[in-house]
Structures are given as C-alpha cells and as structure tokens.
N, C-alpha and C positions, 0 to 999 in steps of 0.2 A: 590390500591397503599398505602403505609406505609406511617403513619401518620408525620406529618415536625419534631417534638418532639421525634420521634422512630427514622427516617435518623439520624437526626443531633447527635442520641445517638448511630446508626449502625454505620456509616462510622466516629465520629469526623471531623476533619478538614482535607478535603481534599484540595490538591495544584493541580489548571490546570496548567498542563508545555506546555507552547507555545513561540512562538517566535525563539530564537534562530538564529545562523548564518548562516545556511545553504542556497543555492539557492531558498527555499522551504519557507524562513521565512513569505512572502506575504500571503501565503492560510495556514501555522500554526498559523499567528494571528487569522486569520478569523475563524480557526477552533475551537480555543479557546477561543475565545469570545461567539460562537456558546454551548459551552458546559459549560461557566462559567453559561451564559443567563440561559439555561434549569435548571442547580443543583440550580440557586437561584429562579427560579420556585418551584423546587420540595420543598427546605426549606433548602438545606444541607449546611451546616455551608462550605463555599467555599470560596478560593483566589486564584486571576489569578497572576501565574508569569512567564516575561517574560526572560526566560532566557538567560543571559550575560556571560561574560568570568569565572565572578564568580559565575558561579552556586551555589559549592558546599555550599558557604556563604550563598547563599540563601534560600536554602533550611533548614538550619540548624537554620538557624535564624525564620522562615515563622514557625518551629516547627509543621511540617505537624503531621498526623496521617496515611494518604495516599495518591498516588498522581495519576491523571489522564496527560496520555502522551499524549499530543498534540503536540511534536514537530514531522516535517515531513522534513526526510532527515536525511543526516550524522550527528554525536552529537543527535542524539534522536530517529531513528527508526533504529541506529544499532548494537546496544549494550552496546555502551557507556553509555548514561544515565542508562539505566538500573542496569549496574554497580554501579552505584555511590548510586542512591538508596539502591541496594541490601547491600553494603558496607555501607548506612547510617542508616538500618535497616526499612527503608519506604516502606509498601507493594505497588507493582501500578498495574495499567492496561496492559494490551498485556501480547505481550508474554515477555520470557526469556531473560536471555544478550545471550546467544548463539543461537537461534532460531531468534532471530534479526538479531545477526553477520551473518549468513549466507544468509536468507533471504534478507537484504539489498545486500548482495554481488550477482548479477545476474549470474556468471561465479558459486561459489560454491554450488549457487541454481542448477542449470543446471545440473551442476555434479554429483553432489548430486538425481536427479531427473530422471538421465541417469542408477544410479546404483542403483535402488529400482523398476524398470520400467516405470516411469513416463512418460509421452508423450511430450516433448516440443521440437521446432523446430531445427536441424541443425546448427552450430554455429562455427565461429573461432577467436578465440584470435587476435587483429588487434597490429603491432608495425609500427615502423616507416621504417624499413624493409619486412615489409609483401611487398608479390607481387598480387597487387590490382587486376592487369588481373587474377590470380591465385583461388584469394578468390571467385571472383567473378562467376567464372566455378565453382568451388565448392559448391556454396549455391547457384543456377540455377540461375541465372542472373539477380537477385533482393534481396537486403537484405536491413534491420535494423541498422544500425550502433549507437549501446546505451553504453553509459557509465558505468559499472558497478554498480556504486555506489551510483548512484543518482535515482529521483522519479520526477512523474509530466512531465513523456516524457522531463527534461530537457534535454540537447545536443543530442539529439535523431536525427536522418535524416533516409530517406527512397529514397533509390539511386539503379539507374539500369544501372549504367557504370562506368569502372575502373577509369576514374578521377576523379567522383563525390563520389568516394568513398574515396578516395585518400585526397579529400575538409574535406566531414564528419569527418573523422578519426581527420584532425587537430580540426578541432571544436568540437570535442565531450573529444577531449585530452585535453584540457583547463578546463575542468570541473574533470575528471580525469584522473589516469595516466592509469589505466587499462580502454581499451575499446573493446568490442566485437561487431562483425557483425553475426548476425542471417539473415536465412532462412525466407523470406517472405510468411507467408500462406495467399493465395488469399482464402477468402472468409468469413464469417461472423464473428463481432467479440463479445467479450460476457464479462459479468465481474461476478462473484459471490461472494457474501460477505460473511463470517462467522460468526456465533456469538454464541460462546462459542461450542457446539458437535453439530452444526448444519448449513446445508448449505440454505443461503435465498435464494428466488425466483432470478435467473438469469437477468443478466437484456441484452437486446444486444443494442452495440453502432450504432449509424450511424453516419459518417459526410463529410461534400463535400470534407472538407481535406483530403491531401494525404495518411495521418492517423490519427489517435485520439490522437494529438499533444497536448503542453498547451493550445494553443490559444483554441482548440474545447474542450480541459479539463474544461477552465474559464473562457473564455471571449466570444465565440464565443454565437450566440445565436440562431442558426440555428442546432446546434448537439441534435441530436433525439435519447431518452430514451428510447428503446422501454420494456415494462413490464406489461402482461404477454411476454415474449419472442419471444413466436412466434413456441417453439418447441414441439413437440407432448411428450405425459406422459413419453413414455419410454427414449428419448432421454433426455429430462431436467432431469430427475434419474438420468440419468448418466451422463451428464457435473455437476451434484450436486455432485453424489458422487466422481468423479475422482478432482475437484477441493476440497470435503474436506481433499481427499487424499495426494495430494499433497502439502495441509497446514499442515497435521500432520506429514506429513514424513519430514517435518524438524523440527520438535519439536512443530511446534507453537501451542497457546494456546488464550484464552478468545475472542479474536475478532481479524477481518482480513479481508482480499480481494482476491481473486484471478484473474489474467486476464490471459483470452483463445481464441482461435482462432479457427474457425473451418475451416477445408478445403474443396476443393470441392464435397469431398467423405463423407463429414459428422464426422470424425474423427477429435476429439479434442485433441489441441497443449495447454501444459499449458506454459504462456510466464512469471509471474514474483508473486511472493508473497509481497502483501503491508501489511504490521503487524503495522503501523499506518495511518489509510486511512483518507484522507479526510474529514471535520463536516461541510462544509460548506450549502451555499445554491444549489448548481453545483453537491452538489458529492454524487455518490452514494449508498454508505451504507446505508445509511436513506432513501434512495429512494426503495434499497430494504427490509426495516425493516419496513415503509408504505404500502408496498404491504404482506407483511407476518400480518399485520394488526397492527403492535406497531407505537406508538408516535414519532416521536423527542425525547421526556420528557422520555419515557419508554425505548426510543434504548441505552440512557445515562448510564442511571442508571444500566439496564441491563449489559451493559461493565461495569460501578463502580462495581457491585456486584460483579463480576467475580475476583476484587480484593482482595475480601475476601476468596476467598481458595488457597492464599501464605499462 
C-alpha cells in the first residue's frame, strides 16, 4: 500500500459526501463515517461533509481536489450530485450523471435491460387507475410493488391479492410518484458487487422476512450472508458475468452492486443496479471485497483510485 506522504500527494483533498435528505440519510451517515474512519487510516488528507440545501456552497468553499459519494438515494446516487461536481470541475467516485440517472430510475433500468437482452422479471407501471385484479393476473399472482426511485427496499411490499396491492401502491406512492409492480421470482436470492471491470464473489441472501426488506437490510440480526455462495464454478461465472453485464449496459463505471434472483430453473432475473451501495457494517460490498481477499482499508481506496481516470 502507498506510502500517507504519496496518498496525500495522489489524491489531495478529498470530500466524503454523506448525509443528505433523502429517505436513505440514516445508513449514508453510517456509510460515511465508515469511509471518512478508513482514508484517515490510510493517511489521505480527508473531510466529511454533510450535505445540506446548500451543497453547492459547500463544496466550493471545502475546496476539494476530489470527492468520494456517499450519499444514498435521490440527490446523490442519481445524477444530480454528479452534476454538480462535473459542473464544478471535482473528479469523484461511481459512476456517471447519466448512468446514475437511469440506474436510480428502476422503470428505465428495466427498459433499458429489456432492449439489450438482459433478464429481469415482468413488470407494470402501477397508477391510481390501474386495475389491481388485472395486474395481478398478469405478473402470476404475486408481485413487488417498488417505488422507482428510491433504495434500501424503502416503500417496497411484497403482496398476493388485488387489495393488498391496491394498500402497497398508496404506500409506495408517498415516497414516489412513479411506482411499479414486478413479477416475484420464487427462489434464491443473490447480490454481486462490482469494482471497477470486475464482478466479486456473489454473495446469497437469506431471511425469515417476507423479503430482504430494510429491517433484514439493517437492523435485523437474524439475515444470513451466505459467502462462498453456495453455487457450482460454472453457474457463479455466470451470475458474475450476466450481473457485470448488466452494470455496464447502462453505462456504469468504478464500483457498484447488482441484485438478482434466481428461479426455480436456475435462471437469473437481474432486479435493480445500486451505483452507491452501502459502507456500513450490515452491507455487502465489503463483505464481498473480504472474501475476494481485500480490506475495508483496500476496498476504499480501490473505489478512490478509480477516481482518477476522470
């Protein structure tokens, strides 16, 4: 690892962006505290900011060099900050402002994923007009009902009859105005991190919940990790590869998540791109960047470095 004296003269002053106002602000603190901790291990000249209405002040004043994105959810994993950056000439982490924009957005992921061949489940646009008995024949008598636009399973339900769908839809519409219902694939589920042209060891979920909600995301303490996976050579090759695929087929870049599902046939469903995942102690990029054999300290850095080829 490069010497504190060499960081501090590679990277300058980097800014962790955490916080923010998103549904998601609770685990982007944690996440950036988690990555403030590690770069001031490593020696890298760092400052945590939490960003407010006035970001753009903030940043301008902080006089970064570059910046590490920790915020999670709208205003920071979907283009917007990105934006603001690229427009204030600050190289950062992740990906793109348009490889965000769309990744955050679940519906032109899907889309998008639909017309490249991607494999992800069945899906309908929900309004306040939809015909709930309708949907519900159509995506076989159990669906997802997620909010576009959000992360961390918020406004999410997992419903098997036309008025509990009908419940979900209002709950998930409070969070936002676009909301889809997905096709439930019964059976294993999986998550894959990326980092930088490479997919890590898979990891699969389990939990007593009805699905891998927030509560089994972060508080729960019964949700089992399982890593090695569990699946033979040739299949983990290929939930590796079809999940780096479907990270780069929307553009993204430096680091990332993908979450999959497998069905009863073995065939993997990709369900959503996280292009700012989780640092906490609960979440899994680090958990698979541990089993690929790197640090905490190393998985950091690794994403920082990947800032330097803006």
């Amino acid at each position: 690892m490069s010497s504190v004296s060499s960081l501090k003269e590679k990277f300058g002053r980097v800014g962790v962006l955490y916080g923010g106002h998103s549904a998601e602000r609770d685990i982007s603190l944690r996440s950036g505290a988690a990555i403030i901790s590690a770069l001031e291990r490593l020696g890298v000249d760092v400052i945590g900011i939490d960003i407010g209405a006035d970001g753009i002040a903030q940043l301008q004043q902080a006089k970064l060099d570059r910046a590490f994105i920790a915020l999670h959810g709208p205003g920071g994993e979907d283009g917007r900050m990105q934006a603001v950056l690229e427009y204030l000439n600050i190289p950062f982490t992740g990906c793109d402002v348009q490889s965000s924009a769309i990744a955050m957005d679940k519906l032109r992921t899907k889309q998008l994923w639909r017309g490249v061949g991607v494999q992800t489940p069945d899906f309908v646009v929900l309004s306040e007009q939809s015909s709930w008995s309708l949907v519900m024949e159509q995506l076989g008598g159990e669906v997802m009902v997620k909010p576009a636009h959000e992360g961390s399973s918020i406004g999410m339900a997992r419903v098997d009859s036309a008025e509990a769908l009908q419940q979900a839809y209002g709950k998930a519409a409070e969070f936002d105005a676009l909301v889809i219902a997905e096709r439930v694939i019964r059976g294993a589920e999986y998550t894959v991190a990326i980092l930088g042209n490479k997919a890590l060891p898979p990891i699969r979920l389990e939990t007593d919940h009805r699905f891998y909600d927030y509560e089994a995301k972060y508080e729960a303490g019964d949700t089992r990790y399982i890593c090695p996976c569990g699946l033979d050579e040739v299949r983990e090759s290929a939930i590796k590869d079809q999940a780096l695929q479907a990270f780069q087929s929307i553009g993204c870049t430096g680091w990332g998540r993908v979450d999959v599902m497998a069905d009863e046939n073995g065939e993997f469903y990709m369900l959503e791109v996280n292009t700012v995942p989780g640092m906490t102690d609960h979440s899994l990029v680090p958990m698979a960047a541990k089993a690929e054999g790197l640090s905490f300290d190393q998985l950091v850095l690794t994403v920082l470095e990947e800032s330097l080829l803006r």
